[in-house]
C-alpha positions as CSV (number, residue, x, y, z in Angstrom):
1,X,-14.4,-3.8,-20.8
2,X,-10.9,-2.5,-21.5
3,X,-8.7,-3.4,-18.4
4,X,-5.3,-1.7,-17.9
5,X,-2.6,-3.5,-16.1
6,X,-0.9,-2.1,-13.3
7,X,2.4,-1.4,-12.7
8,X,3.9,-2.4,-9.3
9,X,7.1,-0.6,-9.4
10,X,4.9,2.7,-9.3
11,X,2.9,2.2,-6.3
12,X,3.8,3.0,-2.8
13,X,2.8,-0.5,-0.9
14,X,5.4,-2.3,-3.5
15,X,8.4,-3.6,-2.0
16,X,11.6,-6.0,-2.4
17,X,11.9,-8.7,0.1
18,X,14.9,-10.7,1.4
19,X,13.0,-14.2,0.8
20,X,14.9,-15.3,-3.1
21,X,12.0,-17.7,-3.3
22,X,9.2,-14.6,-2.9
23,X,11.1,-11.8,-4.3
24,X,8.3,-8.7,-4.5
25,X,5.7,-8.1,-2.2
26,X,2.6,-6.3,-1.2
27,X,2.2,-4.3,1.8
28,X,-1.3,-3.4,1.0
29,X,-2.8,-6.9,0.7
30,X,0.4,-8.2,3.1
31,X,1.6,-11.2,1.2
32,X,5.1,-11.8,-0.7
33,X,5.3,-13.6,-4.4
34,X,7.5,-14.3,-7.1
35,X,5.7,-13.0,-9.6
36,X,3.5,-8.9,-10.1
37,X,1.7,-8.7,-6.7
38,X,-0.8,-7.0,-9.1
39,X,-0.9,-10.0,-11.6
40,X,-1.2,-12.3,-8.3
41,X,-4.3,-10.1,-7.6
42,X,-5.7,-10.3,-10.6
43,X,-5.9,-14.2,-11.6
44,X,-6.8,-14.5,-7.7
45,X,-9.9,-12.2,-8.0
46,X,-10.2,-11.5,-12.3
47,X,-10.4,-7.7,-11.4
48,X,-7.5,-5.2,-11.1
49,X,-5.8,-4.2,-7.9
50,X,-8.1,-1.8,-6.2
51,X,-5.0,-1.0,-3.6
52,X,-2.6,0.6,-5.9
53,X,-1.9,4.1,-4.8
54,X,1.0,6.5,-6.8
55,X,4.6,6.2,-5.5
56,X,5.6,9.6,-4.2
57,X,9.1,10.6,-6.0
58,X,11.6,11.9,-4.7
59,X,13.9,14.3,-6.0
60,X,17.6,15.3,-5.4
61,X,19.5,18.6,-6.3
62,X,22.2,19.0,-8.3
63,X,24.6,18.4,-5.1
64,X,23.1,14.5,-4.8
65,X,20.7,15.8,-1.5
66,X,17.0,14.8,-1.4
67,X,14.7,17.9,-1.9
């Protein structure tokens, strides 16, 4: 079984907290780590993160406003 890892910076429930000691977190499965939330999910359970949904992107025009 091939298993693909998961990029946090790509998913929408990924965010940077203020705690230095638990830098990235996980809104999805609401905790805070210092290392992937996705690799923290994985050596927790030995499956993938079933929670990761794509990050929308915004884009801006050429004048710097969001589109």
């Amino acid at each position: 079984m091939e298993s693909k890892r998961i990029n946090c910076l790509a998913c929408k429930h990924y965010y940077i907290t203020w705690d230095p000691k638990f830098p990235k977190g996980c809104r999805a499965h609401q905790f805070k780590t210092n290392h992937l939330p996705s690799l923290q999910v994985f050596r927790a359970s030995g499956r993938p993160c079933l929670a990761f949904e794509k990050k929308d992107r915004l884009t801006h025009s050429s004048d710097g406003r969001r589109v």
